[in-house]
N, C-alpha and C positions, 0 to 999 in steps of 0.2 A: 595647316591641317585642312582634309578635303572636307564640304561640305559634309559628305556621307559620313565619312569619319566622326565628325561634331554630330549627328543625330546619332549615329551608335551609342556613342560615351550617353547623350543626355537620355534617352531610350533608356539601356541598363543604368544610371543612376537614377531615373524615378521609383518609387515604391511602385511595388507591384499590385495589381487590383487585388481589392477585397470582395470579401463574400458579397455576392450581388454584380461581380465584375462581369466580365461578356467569357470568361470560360465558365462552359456549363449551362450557358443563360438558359431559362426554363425547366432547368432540370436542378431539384433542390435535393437530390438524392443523393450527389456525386459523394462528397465528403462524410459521408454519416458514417462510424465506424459500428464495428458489433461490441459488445463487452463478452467478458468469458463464458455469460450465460445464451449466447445466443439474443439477447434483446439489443435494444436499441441504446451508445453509446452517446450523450447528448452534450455530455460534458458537466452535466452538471451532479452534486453529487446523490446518492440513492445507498441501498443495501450493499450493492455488489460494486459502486462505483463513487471510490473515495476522492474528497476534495484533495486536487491537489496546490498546491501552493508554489507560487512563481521562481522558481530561482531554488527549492529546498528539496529535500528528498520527502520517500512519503510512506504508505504501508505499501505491500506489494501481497497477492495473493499466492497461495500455494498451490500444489495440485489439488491438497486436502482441504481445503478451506482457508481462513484467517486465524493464523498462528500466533498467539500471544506468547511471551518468555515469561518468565515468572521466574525469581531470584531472591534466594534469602529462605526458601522454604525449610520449615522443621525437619533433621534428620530423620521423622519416626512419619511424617505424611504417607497418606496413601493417597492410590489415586483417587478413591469416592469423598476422601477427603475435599480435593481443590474440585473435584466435582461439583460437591454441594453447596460451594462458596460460588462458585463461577456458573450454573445456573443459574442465578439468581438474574441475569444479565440476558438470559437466553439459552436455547439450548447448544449442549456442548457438544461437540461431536466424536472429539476424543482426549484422552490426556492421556501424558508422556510423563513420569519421573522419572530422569537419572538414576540409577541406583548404583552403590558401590555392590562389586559383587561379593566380595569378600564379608562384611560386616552386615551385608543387607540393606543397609542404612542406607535413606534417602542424600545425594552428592549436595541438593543445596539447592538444585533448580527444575524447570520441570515445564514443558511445552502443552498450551492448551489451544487447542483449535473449536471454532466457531466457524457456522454454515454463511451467515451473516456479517458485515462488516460491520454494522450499527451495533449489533453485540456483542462485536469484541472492543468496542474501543467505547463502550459505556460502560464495560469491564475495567477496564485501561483506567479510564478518568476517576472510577470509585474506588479502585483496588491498589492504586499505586501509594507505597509509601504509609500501606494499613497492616494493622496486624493479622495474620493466618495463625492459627494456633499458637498462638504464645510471640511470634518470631513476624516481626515487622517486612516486608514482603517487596519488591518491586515490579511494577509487569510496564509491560515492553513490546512492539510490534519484534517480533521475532525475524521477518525480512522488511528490507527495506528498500524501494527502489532509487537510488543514487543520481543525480544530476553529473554528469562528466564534464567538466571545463573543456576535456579533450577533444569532446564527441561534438561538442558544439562547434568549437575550432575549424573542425575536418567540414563541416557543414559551407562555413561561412567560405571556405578554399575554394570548393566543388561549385 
Protein backbone atom coordinates (compact mmCIF):
# COMPACT_ATOMS: atom_id res chain seq x y z
CA UNK A 1 0.00 0.00 0.00
CA UNK A 2 1.40 3.65 -1.16
CA UNK A 3 2.28 5.84 1.40
CA UNK A 4 -0.69 8.38 0.29
CA UNK A 5 -2.92 5.61 0.22
CA UNK A 6 -2.14 4.85 4.20
CA UNK A 7 -2.83 8.70 5.05
CA UNK A 8 -6.27 8.58 3.03
CA UNK A 9 -7.56 5.42 4.91
CA UNK A 10 -6.15 6.98 8.34
CA UNK A 11 -7.50 10.58 7.38
CA UNK A 12 -11.17 9.23 6.69
CA UNK A 13 -11.17 6.81 9.66
CA UNK A 14 -10.37 9.59 12.29
CA UNK A 15 -13.58 11.27 13.77
CA UNK A 16 -14.35 14.29 12.36
CA UNK A 17 -13.87 17.73 14.23
CA UNK A 18 -16.26 18.89 16.69
CA UNK A 19 -17.85 22.00 17.40
CA UNK A 20 -14.84 24.51 17.92
CA UNK A 21 -13.04 22.49 14.98
CA UNK A 22 -11.16 24.76 12.33
CA UNK A 23 -14.50 24.72 10.00
CA UNK A 24 -16.14 27.79 10.76
CA UNK A 25 -13.49 28.98 13.24
CA UNK A 26 -14.64 32.37 14.47
CA UNK A 27 -17.85 32.31 13.19
CA UNK A 28 -20.27 30.75 15.88
CA UNK A 29 -23.26 31.21 13.72
CA UNK A 30 -22.68 28.68 11.11
CA UNK A 31 -24.77 25.77 12.62
CA UNK A 32 -27.59 27.46 14.53
CA UNK A 33 -30.88 26.43 13.13
CA UNK A 34 -34.40 28.53 13.27
CA UNK A 35 -37.39 26.71 14.88
CA UNK A 36 -40.96 27.01 13.12
CA UNK A 37 -41.37 30.39 14.89
CA UNK A 38 -38.69 32.20 13.41
CA UNK A 39 -36.43 32.16 16.76
CA UNK A 40 -33.45 30.73 17.58
CA UNK A 41 -33.22 26.63 17.54
CA UNK A 42 -30.58 25.85 20.44
CA UNK A 43 -31.52 22.48 20.95
CA UNK A 44 -32.62 22.71 24.01
CA UNK A 45 -36.08 22.27 24.97
CA UNK A 46 -38.55 25.49 25.26
CA UNK A 47 -42.57 25.96 24.30
CA UNK A 48 -42.19 25.43 20.68
CA UNK A 49 -39.12 23.15 21.02
CA UNK A 50 -39.59 19.65 22.41
CA UNK A 51 -36.91 17.51 24.00
CA UNK A 52 -36.08 15.05 21.90
CA UNK A 53 -34.88 11.82 23.00
CA UNK A 54 -31.78 9.73 21.41
CA UNK A 55 -32.75 6.87 19.37
CA UNK A 56 -37.02 7.36 19.82
CA UNK A 57 -39.57 9.25 18.09
CA UNK A 58 -41.12 12.39 19.53
CA UNK A 59 -44.22 14.89 19.18
CA UNK A 60 -43.95 16.56 15.82
CA UNK A 61 -45.90 20.10 15.16
CA UNK A 62 -48.75 20.71 12.76
CA UNK A 63 -49.48 23.42 10.60
CA UNK A 64 -52.25 24.30 13.40
CA UNK A 65 -50.44 24.05 16.42
CA UNK A 66 -49.78 20.84 18.91
CA UNK A 67 -52.42 18.23 18.20
CA UNK A 68 -53.23 16.13 21.07
CA UNK A 69 -55.69 12.66 20.31
CA UNK A 70 -58.03 12.07 22.78
CA UNK A 71 -59.78 8.35 22.82
CA UNK A 72 -62.47 6.90 24.78
CA UNK A 73 -64.57 10.02 24.69
CA UNK A 74 -68.43 9.91 25.68
CA UNK A 75 -70.73 9.46 22.71
CA UNK A 76 -72.91 12.60 23.77
CA UNK A 77 -69.40 15.21 24.22
CA UNK A 78 -69.45 18.29 22.75
CA UNK A 79 -66.85 20.22 21.84
CA UNK A 80 -67.04 23.07 24.75
CA UNK A 81 -67.19 20.05 26.62
CA UNK A 82 -63.21 18.76 26.03
CA UNK A 83 -62.87 22.47 25.84
CA UNK A 84 -63.40 23.10 29.39
CA UNK A 85 -61.49 20.28 30.58
CA UNK A 86 -58.34 21.03 28.31
CA UNK A 87 -58.12 24.78 29.13
CA UNK A 88 -57.23 24.10 32.22
CA UNK A 89 -53.65 23.30 30.79
CA UNK A 90 -53.70 26.40 28.44
CA UNK A 91 -55.41 27.83 25.89
CA UNK A 92 -56.86 25.83 23.31
CA UNK A 93 -56.88 26.73 20.04
CA UNK A 94 -59.19 24.33 18.51
CA UNK A 95 -61.13 21.01 18.91
CA UNK A 96 -62.24 18.36 16.57
CA UNK A 97 -64.95 15.60 17.59
CA UNK A 98 -65.57 12.89 15.22
CA UNK A 99 -69.00 12.65 14.66
CA UNK A 100 -71.05 9.80 13.27
CA UNK A 101 -73.30 11.47 10.97
CA UNK A 102 -76.12 9.43 10.98
CA UNK A 103 -76.84 9.29 14.88
CA UNK A 104 -75.07 12.50 15.67
CA UNK A 105 -73.29 10.82 18.35
CA UNK A 106 -69.77 11.53 19.16
CA UNK A 107 -67.41 8.26 17.17
CA UNK A 108 -65.30 8.03 20.44
CA UNK A 109 -62.43 10.40 19.74
CA UNK A 110 -61.68 13.84 19.17
CA UNK A 111 -58.50 16.17 18.20
CA UNK A 112 -57.37 19.12 20.31
CA UNK A 113 -54.70 21.45 19.42
CA UNK A 114 -52.60 23.78 21.60
CA UNK A 115 -50.51 27.03 20.49
CA UNK A 116 -47.96 25.83 23.02
CA UNK A 117 -46.03 22.64 23.35
CA UNK A 118 -45.75 22.90 27.26
CA UNK A 119 -49.50 22.92 27.21
CA UNK A 120 -50.25 20.31 25.41
CA UNK A 121 -48.21 17.71 27.02
CA UNK A 122 -49.14 19.08 30.75
CA UNK A 123 -52.50 18.20 29.21
CA UNK A 124 -51.05 14.71 28.00
CA UNK A 125 -49.34 13.92 31.55
CA UNK A 126 -52.84 15.06 33.73
CA UNK A 127 -55.41 13.82 31.43
CA UNK A 128 -54.22 10.30 30.31
CA UNK A 129 -56.01 7.35 31.54
CA UNK A 130 -58.70 10.03 33.68
CA UNK A 131 -62.07 10.35 33.46
CA UNK A 132 -64.00 12.93 31.00
CA UNK A 133 -67.55 12.69 31.64
CA UNK A 134 -68.39 9.51 32.98
CA UNK A 135 -65.86 7.61 30.43
CA UNK A 136 -62.21 7.07 31.23
CA UNK A 137 -60.24 9.00 28.35
CA UNK A 138 -56.69 8.50 26.76
CA UNK A 139 -54.61 11.45 25.07
CA UNK A 140 -51.94 10.99 22.96
CA UNK A 141 -49.49 13.22 20.76
CA UNK A 142 -51.70 13.02 17.73
CA UNK A 143 -48.20 13.15 15.26
CA UNK A 144 -45.27 11.85 15.85
CA UNK A 145 -41.94 12.24 14.20
CA UNK A 146 -40.33 8.73 13.65
CA UNK A 147 -36.58 7.68 13.78
CA UNK A 148 -36.01 5.49 10.32
CA UNK A 149 -33.30 2.78 10.78
CA UNK A 150 -33.40 3.27 6.93
CA UNK A 151 -32.64 6.92 6.81
CA UNK A 152 -29.80 6.50 9.03
CA UNK A 153 -28.45 3.70 6.76
CA UNK A 154 -28.60 5.76 3.59
CA UNK A 155 -26.57 8.33 5.73
CA UNK A 156 -23.88 6.30 6.95
CA UNK A 157 -23.49 4.94 2.68
CA UNK A 158 -23.06 8.46 1.32
Amino acid sequence: MSSSHQQLQESSSSSPPQNGGNHGAGDNNTNHKKDNNGGEDNGRPSPDNPPMLFGRSGPEKSREGWTVFVTGIHEEAQEDDLVDVFSEFGPVKNVHISMDRKSGLARGYALVQFEIFTDAQDAINALHETEVLGKTVRVDWAFVKSTSSSSRKRRRRG
